[in-house]
C-alpha positions in Angstrom: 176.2 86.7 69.7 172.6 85.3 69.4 172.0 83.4 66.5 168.5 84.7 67.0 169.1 88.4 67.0 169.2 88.7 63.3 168.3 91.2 60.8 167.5 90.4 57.3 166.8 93.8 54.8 165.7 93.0 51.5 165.9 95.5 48.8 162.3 94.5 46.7 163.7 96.5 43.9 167.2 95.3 43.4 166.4 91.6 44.4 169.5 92.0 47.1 169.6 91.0 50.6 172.0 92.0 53.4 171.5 89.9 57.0 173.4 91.2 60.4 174.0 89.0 63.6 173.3 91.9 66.2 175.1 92.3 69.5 172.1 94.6 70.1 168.8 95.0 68.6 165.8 97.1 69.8 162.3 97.3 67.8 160.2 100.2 68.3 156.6 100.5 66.4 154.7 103.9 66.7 150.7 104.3 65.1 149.5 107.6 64.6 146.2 108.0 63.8 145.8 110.9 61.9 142.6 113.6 62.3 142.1 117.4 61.2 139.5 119.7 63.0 137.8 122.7 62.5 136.0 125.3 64.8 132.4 126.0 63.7 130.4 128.8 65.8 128.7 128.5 68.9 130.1 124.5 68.9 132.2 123.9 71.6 133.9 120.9 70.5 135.6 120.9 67.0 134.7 119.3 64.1 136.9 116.3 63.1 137.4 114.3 60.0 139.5 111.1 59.9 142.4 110.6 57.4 144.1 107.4 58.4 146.7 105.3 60.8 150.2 105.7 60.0 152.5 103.0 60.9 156.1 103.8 61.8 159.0 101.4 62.9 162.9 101.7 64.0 165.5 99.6 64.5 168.2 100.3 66.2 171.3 97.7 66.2 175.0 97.1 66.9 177.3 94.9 64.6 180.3 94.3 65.9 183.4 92.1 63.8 185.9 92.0 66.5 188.6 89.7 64.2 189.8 90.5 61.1 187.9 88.0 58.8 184.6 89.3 60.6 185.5 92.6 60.6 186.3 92.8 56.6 182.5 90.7 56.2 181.1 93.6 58.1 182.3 96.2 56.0 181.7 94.2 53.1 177.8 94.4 54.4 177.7 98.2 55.8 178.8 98.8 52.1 175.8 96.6 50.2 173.7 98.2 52.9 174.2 101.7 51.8 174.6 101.1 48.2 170.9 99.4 48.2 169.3 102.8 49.6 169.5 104.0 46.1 166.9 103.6 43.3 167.2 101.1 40.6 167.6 102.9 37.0 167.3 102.0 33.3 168.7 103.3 30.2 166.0 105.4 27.9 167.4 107.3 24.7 170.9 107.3 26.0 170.0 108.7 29.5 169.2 107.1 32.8 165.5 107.1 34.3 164.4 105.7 37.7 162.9 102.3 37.4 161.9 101.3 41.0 162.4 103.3 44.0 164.1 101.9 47.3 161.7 99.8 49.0 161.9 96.8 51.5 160.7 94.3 53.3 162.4 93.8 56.9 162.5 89.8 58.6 163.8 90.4 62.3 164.4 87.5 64.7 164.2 84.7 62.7 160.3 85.6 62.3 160.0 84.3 66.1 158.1 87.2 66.8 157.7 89.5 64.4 155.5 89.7 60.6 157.6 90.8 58.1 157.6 94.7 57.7 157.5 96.4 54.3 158.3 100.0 53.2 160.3 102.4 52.6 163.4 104.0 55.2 162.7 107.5 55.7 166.2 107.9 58.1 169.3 105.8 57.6 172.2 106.6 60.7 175.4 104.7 60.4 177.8 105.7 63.9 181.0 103.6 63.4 183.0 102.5 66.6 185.9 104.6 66.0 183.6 107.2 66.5 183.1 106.0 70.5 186.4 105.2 71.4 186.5 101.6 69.6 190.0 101.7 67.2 190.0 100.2 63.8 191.5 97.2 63.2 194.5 97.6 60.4 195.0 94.7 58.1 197.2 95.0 55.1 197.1 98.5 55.2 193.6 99.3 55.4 191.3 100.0 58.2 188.3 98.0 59.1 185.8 98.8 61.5 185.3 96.8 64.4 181.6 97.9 65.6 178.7 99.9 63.8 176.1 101.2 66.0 172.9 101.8 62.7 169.6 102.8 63.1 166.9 103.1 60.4 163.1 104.1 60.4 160.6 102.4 58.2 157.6 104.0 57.0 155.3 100.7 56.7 153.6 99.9 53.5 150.2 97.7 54.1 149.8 95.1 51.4 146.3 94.2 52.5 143.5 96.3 53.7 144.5 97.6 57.5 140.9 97.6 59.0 137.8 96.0 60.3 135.6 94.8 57.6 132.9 92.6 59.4 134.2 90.4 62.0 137.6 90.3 59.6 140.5 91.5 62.1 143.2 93.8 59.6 145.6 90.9 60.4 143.2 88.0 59.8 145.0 84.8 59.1 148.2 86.3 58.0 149.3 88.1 61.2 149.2 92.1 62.2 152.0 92.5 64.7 153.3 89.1 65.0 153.7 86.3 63.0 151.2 83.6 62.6 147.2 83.4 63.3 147.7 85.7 65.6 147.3 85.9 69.2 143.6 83.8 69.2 144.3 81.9 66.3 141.0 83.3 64.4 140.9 83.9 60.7 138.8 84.1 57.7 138.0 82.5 54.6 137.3 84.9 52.4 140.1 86.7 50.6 140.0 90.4 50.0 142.8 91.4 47.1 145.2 93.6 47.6 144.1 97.3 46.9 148.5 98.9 46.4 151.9 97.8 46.5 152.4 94.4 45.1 150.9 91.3 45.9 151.6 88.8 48.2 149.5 89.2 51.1 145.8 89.7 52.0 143.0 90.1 54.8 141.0 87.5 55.6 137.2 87.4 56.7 133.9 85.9 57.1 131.3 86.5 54.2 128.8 88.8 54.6 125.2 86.5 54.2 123.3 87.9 51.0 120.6 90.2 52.2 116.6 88.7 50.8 115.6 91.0 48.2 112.6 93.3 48.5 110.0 93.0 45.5 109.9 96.3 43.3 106.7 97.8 42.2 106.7 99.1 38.6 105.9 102.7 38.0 102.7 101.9 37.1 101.7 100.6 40.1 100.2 101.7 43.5 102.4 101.1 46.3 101.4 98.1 48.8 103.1 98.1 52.2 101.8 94.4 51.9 104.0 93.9 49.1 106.9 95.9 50.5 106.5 94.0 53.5 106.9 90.7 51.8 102.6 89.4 52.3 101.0 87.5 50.1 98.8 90.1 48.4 99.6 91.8 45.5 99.2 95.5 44.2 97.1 95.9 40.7 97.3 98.3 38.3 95.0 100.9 37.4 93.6 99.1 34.7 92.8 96.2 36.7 91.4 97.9 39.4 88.4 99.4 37.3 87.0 96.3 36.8 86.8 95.7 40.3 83.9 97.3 42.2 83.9 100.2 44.4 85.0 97.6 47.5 87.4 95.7 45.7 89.4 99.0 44.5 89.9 99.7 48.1 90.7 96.6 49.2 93.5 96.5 46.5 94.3 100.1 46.8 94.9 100.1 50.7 94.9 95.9 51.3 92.5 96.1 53.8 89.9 94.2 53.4 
Protein backbone atom coordinates (compact mmCIF):
# COMPACT_ATOMS: atom_id res chain seq x y z
CA UNK A 1 0.00 0.00 0.00
CA UNK A 2 0.81 3.71 -0.64
CA UNK A 3 2.48 5.30 2.02
CA UNK A 4 0.68 8.36 0.63
CA UNK A 5 -2.92 7.14 0.75
CA UNK A 6 -3.33 7.88 4.39
CA UNK A 7 -6.08 9.01 6.53
CA UNK A 8 -5.52 10.78 9.72
CA UNK A 9 -9.03 11.47 11.99
CA UNK A 10 -8.61 13.53 14.91
CA UNK A 11 -11.10 13.54 17.56
CA UNK A 12 -10.84 17.71 18.74
CA UNK A 13 -12.62 16.78 21.81
CA UNK A 14 -10.90 13.72 23.15
CA UNK A 15 -7.35 14.87 21.97
CA UNK A 16 -7.13 11.21 20.13
CA UNK A 17 -5.98 10.40 16.78
CA UNK A 18 -6.54 7.22 14.66
CA UNK A 19 -4.40 7.14 11.10
CA UNK A 20 -5.22 4.21 8.29
CA UNK A 21 -2.81 3.24 5.28
CA UNK A 22 -5.73 2.73 2.67
CA UNK A 23 -5.65 0.09 -0.12
CA UNK A 24 -8.39 2.47 -1.44
CA UNK A 25 -9.41 5.85 -0.84
CA UNK A 26 -11.93 8.13 -2.75
CA UNK A 27 -12.80 11.85 -1.70
CA UNK A 28 -15.92 13.34 -2.69
CA UNK A 29 -16.87 17.22 -1.74
CA UNK A 30 -20.53 18.32 -2.57
CA UNK A 31 -21.67 22.46 -2.04
CA UNK A 32 -25.10 23.17 -1.78
CA UNK A 33 -26.13 26.46 -1.85
CA UNK A 34 -29.11 26.85 -0.14
CA UNK A 35 -32.27 29.37 -1.31
CA UNK A 36 -36.16 29.44 -0.35
CA UNK A 37 -38.78 31.05 -2.68
CA UNK A 38 -41.97 32.29 -2.63
CA UNK A 39 -44.79 33.05 -5.39
CA UNK A 40 -46.11 36.59 -5.21
CA UNK A 41 -49.12 37.51 -7.68
CA UNK A 42 -49.03 38.43 -11.13
CA UNK A 43 -44.76 37.71 -10.79
CA UNK A 44 -43.79 35.15 -12.85
CA UNK A 45 -40.59 34.30 -11.41
CA UNK A 46 -40.47 33.63 -7.59
CA UNK A 47 -39.11 35.45 -5.08
CA UNK A 48 -35.86 34.07 -3.50
CA UNK A 49 -33.89 34.71 -0.40
CA UNK A 50 -30.40 33.31 0.17
CA UNK A 51 -29.52 31.27 3.34
CA UNK A 52 -26.04 29.88 2.83
CA UNK A 53 -23.47 27.19 1.14
CA UNK A 54 -23.29 24.04 2.79
CA UNK A 55 -20.22 21.99 2.54
CA UNK A 56 -20.39 18.29 2.60
CA UNK A 57 -17.53 15.63 2.27
CA UNK A 58 -17.19 11.58 2.12
CA UNK A 59 -14.62 9.33 2.37
CA UNK A 60 -14.84 6.21 1.34
CA UNK A 61 -11.75 3.68 2.22
CA UNK A 62 -10.48 0.12 2.45
CA UNK A 63 -8.03 -1.18 5.20
CA UNK A 64 -6.95 -4.23 4.70
CA UNK A 65 -4.32 -6.30 7.53
CA UNK A 66 -3.75 -9.31 5.61
CA UNK A 67 -1.11 -10.92 8.49
CA UNK A 68 -1.75 -11.47 11.81
CA UNK A 69 0.28 -8.60 13.52
CA UNK A 70 -1.53 -6.16 10.92
CA UNK A 71 -4.55 -7.64 11.14
CA UNK A 72 -4.77 -7.41 15.25
CA UNK A 73 -3.43 -3.27 14.68
CA UNK A 74 -6.39 -2.96 12.48
CA UNK A 75 -8.88 -3.96 14.78
CA UNK A 76 -7.07 -2.36 17.47
CA UNK A 77 -7.85 1.01 15.22
CA UNK A 78 -11.62 0.13 13.89
CA UNK A 79 -12.17 -0.05 17.75
CA UNK A 80 -10.56 3.62 18.75
CA UNK A 81 -12.38 4.66 15.64
CA UNK A 82 -15.75 3.90 16.85
CA UNK A 83 -15.27 4.50 20.46
CA UNK A 84 -14.12 8.28 19.44
CA UNK A 85 -17.68 8.95 17.75
CA UNK A 86 -19.00 9.41 21.15
CA UNK A 87 -19.15 12.64 23.22
CA UNK A 88 -16.73 13.51 25.92
CA UNK A 89 -18.61 13.69 29.49
CA UNK A 90 -17.88 15.09 32.99
CA UNK A 91 -19.00 14.34 36.29
CA UNK A 92 -21.64 17.13 37.88
CA UNK A 93 -23.44 16.27 41.30
CA UNK A 94 -22.81 12.64 41.00
CA UNK A 95 -24.16 12.37 37.32
CA UNK A 96 -22.58 12.51 33.96
CA UNK A 97 -23.16 15.67 31.56
CA UNK A 98 -21.83 16.07 28.02
CA UNK A 99 -18.69 18.16 27.93
CA UNK A 100 -17.79 18.34 24.18
CA UNK A 101 -19.60 16.79 21.35
CA UNK A 102 -17.76 14.57 18.67
CA UNK A 103 -16.01 16.85 16.39
CA UNK A 104 -12.99 16.47 14.03
CA UNK A 105 -10.65 17.60 11.87
CA UNK A 106 -9.70 15.13 8.86
CA UNK A 107 -5.72 15.26 7.21
CA UNK A 108 -5.95 12.99 4.01
CA UNK A 109 -2.88 12.33 1.79
CA UNK A 110 -0.23 13.55 3.69
CA UNK A 111 -1.78 17.20 3.01
CA UNK A 112 -0.35 16.70 -0.68
CA UNK A 113 -3.51 17.85 -1.88
CA UNK A 114 -5.97 18.48 0.38
CA UNK A 115 -6.66 21.46 3.48
CA UNK A 116 -7.49 19.94 6.46
CA UNK A 117 -11.36 19.33 6.88
CA UNK A 118 -13.18 20.06 10.11
CA UNK A 119 -16.62 19.00 11.41
CA UNK A 120 -18.64 16.77 12.50
CA UNK A 121 -19.69 12.89 10.87
CA UNK A 122 -23.20 12.84 10.15
CA UNK A 123 -22.92 8.81 8.72
CA UNK A 124 -20.42 6.41 10.03
CA UNK A 125 -20.53 2.69 7.76
CA UNK A 126 -18.17 0.06 8.85
CA UNK A 127 -18.66 -3.24 6.10
CA UNK A 128 -16.12 -5.87 7.44
CA UNK A 129 -14.57 -8.37 4.84
CA UNK A 130 -16.17 -11.40 6.13
CA UNK A 131 -19.08 -9.73 5.10
CA UNK A 132 -17.78 -10.05 1.04
CA UNK A 133 -16.48 -13.28 1.03
CA UNK A 134 -12.93 -12.31 2.80
CA UNK A 135 -12.55 -15.10 6.01
CA UNK A 136 -11.23 -13.99 9.32
CA UNK A 137 -8.02 -14.71 10.25
CA UNK A 138 -8.07 -16.98 13.67
CA UNK A 139 -5.18 -16.39 16.05
CA UNK A 140 -5.28 -17.78 19.46
CA UNK A 141 -8.70 -18.30 19.44
CA UNK A 142 -10.07 -15.10 18.28
CA UNK A 143 -11.00 -13.79 15.02
CA UNK A 144 -9.51 -10.81 13.34
CA UNK A 145 -10.67 -9.12 10.37
CA UNK A 146 -8.60 -9.03 7.51
CA UNK A 147 -10.30 -6.09 5.37
CA UNK A 148 -12.76 -3.15 6.34
CA UNK A 149 -14.38 -1.41 3.59
CA UNK A 150 -15.67 2.33 6.03
CA UNK A 151 -17.17 5.23 4.77
CA UNK A 152 -17.97 8.47 6.67
CA UNK A 153 -19.60 11.84 5.72
CA UNK A 154 -18.46 15.08 7.15
CA UNK A 155 -20.51 18.03 7.64
CA UNK A 156 -17.72 20.83 7.30
CA UNK A 157 -17.30 23.33 9.93
CA UNK A 158 -15.65 26.79 8.48
CA UNK A 159 -13.30 28.36 10.99
CA UNK A 160 -12.96 31.55 9.05
CA UNK A 161 -15.41 33.49 7.11
CA UNK A 162 -16.37 31.45 3.71
CA UNK A 163 -16.91 34.49 1.36
CA UNK A 164 -15.76 37.39 -0.66
CA UNK A 165 -15.02 40.36 1.30
CA UNK A 166 -13.24 42.90 -1.07
CA UNK A 167 -10.75 41.30 -3.31
CA UNK A 168 -10.24 38.72 -0.16
CA UNK A 169 -10.84 35.14 -1.80
CA UNK A 170 -12.73 32.77 1.31
CA UNK A 171 -9.44 30.76 1.21
CA UNK A 172 -7.03 33.71 1.09
CA UNK A 173 -3.59 32.75 2.24
CA UNK A 174 -4.59 29.63 4.15
CA UNK A 175 -6.08 27.53 1.30
CA UNK A 176 -10.03 26.73 0.38
CA UNK A 177 -9.88 23.32 -1.36
CA UNK A 178 -6.21 22.55 -1.30
CA UNK A 179 -3.53 23.12 0.72
CA UNK A 180 -1.28 26.08 0.41
CA UNK A 181 -1.71 29.75 -1.24
CA UNK A 182 -3.84 28.30 -3.32
CA UNK A 183 -3.98 27.72 -6.90
CA UNK A 184 -2.49 31.66 -7.94
CA UNK A 185 -0.58 32.07 -4.96
CA UNK A 186 -2.55 35.40 -3.96
CA UNK A 187 -3.38 36.36 -0.32
CA UNK A 188 -4.00 39.04 1.97
CA UNK A 189 -2.63 40.89 4.81
CA UNK A 190 -5.25 41.67 6.78
CA UNK A 191 -6.59 39.18 9.18
CA UNK A 192 -10.29 38.80 9.75
CA UNK A 193 -10.96 36.67 13.28
CA UNK A 194 -12.72 33.96 13.42
CA UNK A 195 -16.49 34.55 13.85
CA UNK A 196 -17.39 30.18 15.50
CA UNK A 197 -15.75 27.10 16.30
CA UNK A 198 -12.41 27.59 17.71
CA UNK A 199 -9.50 29.32 16.57
CA UNK A 200 -6.86 28.54 14.49
CA UNK A 201 -7.46 29.66 11.18
CA UNK A 202 -8.60 32.91 9.32
CA UNK A 203 -9.34 34.80 5.93
CA UNK A 204 -7.08 36.96 4.63
CA UNK A 205 -7.53 40.31 2.57
CA UNK A 206 -6.54 43.54 1.33
CA UNK A 207 -7.74 46.65 3.46
CA UNK A 208 -10.41 48.56 2.45
CA UNK A 209 -8.76 52.48 1.98
CA UNK A 210 -10.56 54.87 4.57
CA UNK A 211 -13.23 56.79 2.68
CA UNK A 212 -12.44 61.22 3.00
CA UNK A 213 -15.00 62.47 5.34
CA UNK A 214 -17.72 64.82 4.21
CA UNK A 215 -17.99 68.13 6.47
CA UNK A 216 -21.31 68.22 8.57
CA UNK A 217 -23.36 71.24 8.92
CA UNK A 218 -24.75 71.99 12.32
CA UNK A 219 -28.50 72.21 12.76
CA UNK A 220 -28.27 75.65 12.77
CA UNK A 221 -27.01 76.10 9.68
CA UNK A 222 -28.19 76.48 5.93
CA UNK A 223 -27.18 73.77 3.83
CA UNK A 224 -24.29 74.62 1.15
CA UNK A 225 -23.83 72.10 -1.74
CA UNK A 226 -20.44 74.05 -1.83
CA UNK A 227 -19.68 72.72 1.47
CA UNK A 228 -21.08 69.34 0.84
CA UNK A 229 -19.16 69.26 -2.18
CA UNK A 230 -15.96 69.85 -0.36
CA UNK A 231 -15.36 74.00 -1.96
CA UNK A 232 -13.85 76.44 -0.32
CA UNK A 233 -16.81 78.47 0.78
CA UNK A 234 -18.44 78.20 3.79
CA UNK A 235 -22.26 78.33 5.03
CA UNK A 236 -23.06 81.16 7.85
CA UNK A 237 -25.51 81.12 10.23
CA UNK A 238 -28.45 83.10 10.49
CA UNK A 239 -27.09 85.42 12.73
CA UNK A 240 -24.22 86.13 10.61
CA UNK A 241 -26.01 86.57 7.69
CA UNK A 242 -28.12 89.68 8.98
CA UNK A 243 -25.27 91.64 9.05
CA UNK A 244 -24.65 91.10 5.63
CA UNK A 245 -26.58 93.06 3.08
CA UNK A 246 -29.37 92.04 0.92
CA UNK A 247 -26.55 90.61 -1.78
CA UNK A 248 -24.29 89.13 0.51
CA UNK A 249 -27.23 86.96 2.28
CA UNK A 250 -27.79 85.51 -1.11
CA UNK A 251 -24.53 84.95 -1.98
CA UNK A 252 -24.03 83.00 1.31
CA UNK A 253 -27.42 81.53 1.27
CA UNK A 254 -27.20 80.04 -2.33
CA UNK A 255 -23.03 80.57 -2.92
CA UNK A 256 -23.61 82.19 -5.96
CA UNK A 257 -22.12 85.03 -6.23
Amino acid sequence: MSKIATIKINALHLGKSVTFECAQLAIKQDFAPTWSSEDAYGKMDPIATYANTKRTVSFDLTVLGKQPATAASLQSKIDTLVKIQYPKYSSSNGGQVISAPPIFSVNVLNNAIYSVFKGYFTTFNLNPGSNGGVPPLSIDGRFFERKYEISLGMQVLHSYIPGWIGDGDPGGSEGFLFEGSGVDGSGGVETIPNSDYGGGGGQTTEPTPALPRMPIPSPEDNFNPVVAGGGASSARTTEDREDLSPDQQEQARTGVA
